[in-house]
C-alpha positions in Angstrom: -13.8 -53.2 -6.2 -14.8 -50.4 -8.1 -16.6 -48.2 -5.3 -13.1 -48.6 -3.5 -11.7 -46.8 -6.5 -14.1 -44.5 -7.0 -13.2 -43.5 -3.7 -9.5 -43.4 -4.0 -10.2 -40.9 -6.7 -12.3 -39.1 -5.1 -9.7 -38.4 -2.1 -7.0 -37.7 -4.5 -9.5 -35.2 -6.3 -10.1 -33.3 -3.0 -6.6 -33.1 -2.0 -5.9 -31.7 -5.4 -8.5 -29.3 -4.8 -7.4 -28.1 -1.1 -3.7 -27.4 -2.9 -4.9 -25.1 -5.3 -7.3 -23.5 -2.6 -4.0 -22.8 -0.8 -1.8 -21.8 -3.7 -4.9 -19.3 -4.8 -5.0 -17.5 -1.8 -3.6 -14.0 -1.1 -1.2 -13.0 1.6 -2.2 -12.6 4.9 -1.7 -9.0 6.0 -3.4 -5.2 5.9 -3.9 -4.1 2.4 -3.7 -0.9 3.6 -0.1 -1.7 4.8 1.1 -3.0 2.2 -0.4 0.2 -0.3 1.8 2.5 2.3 5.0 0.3 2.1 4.7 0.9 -1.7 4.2 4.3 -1.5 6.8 5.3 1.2 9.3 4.2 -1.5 12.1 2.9 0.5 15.8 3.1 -1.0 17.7 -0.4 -0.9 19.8 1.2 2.6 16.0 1.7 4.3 14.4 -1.4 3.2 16.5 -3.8 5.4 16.5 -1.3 8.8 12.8 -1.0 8.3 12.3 -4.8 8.2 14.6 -5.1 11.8 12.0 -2.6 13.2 9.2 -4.6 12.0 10.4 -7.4 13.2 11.6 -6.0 16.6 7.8 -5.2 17.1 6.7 -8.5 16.3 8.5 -10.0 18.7 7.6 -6.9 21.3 3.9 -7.7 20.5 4.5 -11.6 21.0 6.3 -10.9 24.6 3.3 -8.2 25.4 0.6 -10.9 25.2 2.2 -12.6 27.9 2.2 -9.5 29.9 -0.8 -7.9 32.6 -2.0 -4.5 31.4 0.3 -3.0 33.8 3.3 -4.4 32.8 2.2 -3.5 28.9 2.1 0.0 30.2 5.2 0.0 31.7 7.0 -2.2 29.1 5.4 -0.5 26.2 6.2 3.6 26.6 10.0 3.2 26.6 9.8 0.8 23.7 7.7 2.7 21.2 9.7 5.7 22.2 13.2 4.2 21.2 11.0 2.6 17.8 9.5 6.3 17.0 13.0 7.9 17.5 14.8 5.4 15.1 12.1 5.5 12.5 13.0 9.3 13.0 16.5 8.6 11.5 15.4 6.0 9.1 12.5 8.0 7.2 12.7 11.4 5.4 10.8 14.0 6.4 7.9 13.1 3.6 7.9 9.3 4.7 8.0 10.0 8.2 4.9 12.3 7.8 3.1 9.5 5.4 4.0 7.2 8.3 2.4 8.9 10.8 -0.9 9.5 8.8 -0.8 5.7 8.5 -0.6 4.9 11.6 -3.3 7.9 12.8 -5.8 6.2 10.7 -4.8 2.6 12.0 -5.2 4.4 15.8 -9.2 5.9 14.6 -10.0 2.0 13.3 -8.9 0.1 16.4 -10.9 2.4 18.3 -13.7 2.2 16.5 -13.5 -1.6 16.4 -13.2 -1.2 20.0 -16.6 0.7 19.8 -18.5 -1.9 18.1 -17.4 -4.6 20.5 -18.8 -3.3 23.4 
């Protein structure tokens, strides 16, 4: 009787522990990202228009993987066009420009990872 409450305990104690595992973790997510949404300093009129972009990509991104690499291509060019001309009206000129040193930097370290993988 008593190893079966030992055990009991024990379960309960490791559940326990796997909820504050969770609770203690950070947010999933690019530090880097989240540094340059900080500093681009977004008024409360840009904060909402920037989130519809972001999640207009994700959901571009989602409907790419189900794309060939030829269809990407195709479907890709027109969208990031439309998505670089809007941030063009949602940003100032100093964000715009901190945007596009962001995402140069995110362009040299997806090549580079692409480097190491082959």
């Amino acid at each position: 009787m008593n190893k079966i409450w030992i055990l009991m305990l024990a379960v309960v104690l490791s559940f326990n522990a796997q909820a504050a595992d969770k609770k203690g973790k950070k947010a999933k997510g690019n530090p880097a990202y989240t540094k340059l949404i900080a500093e681009l300093k977004l008024t409360k009129e840009q904060r909402p228009k920037f989130q519809a972009l972001q999640k207009e990509q994700k959901a571009f991104a989602a409907e790419q993987k189900k794309r060939s690499a030829e269809e990407k291509k195709e479907a890709g060019k027109p969208f990031w066009k439309a998505r670089n001309a809007k941030l063009k009206e949602l940003f100032t000129e100093a964000q715009l420009t901190q945007w596009k040193a962001f995402q140069s930097k995110q362009k040299v370290a997806r090549e580079k990872k692409a480097q190491e993988k082959k």
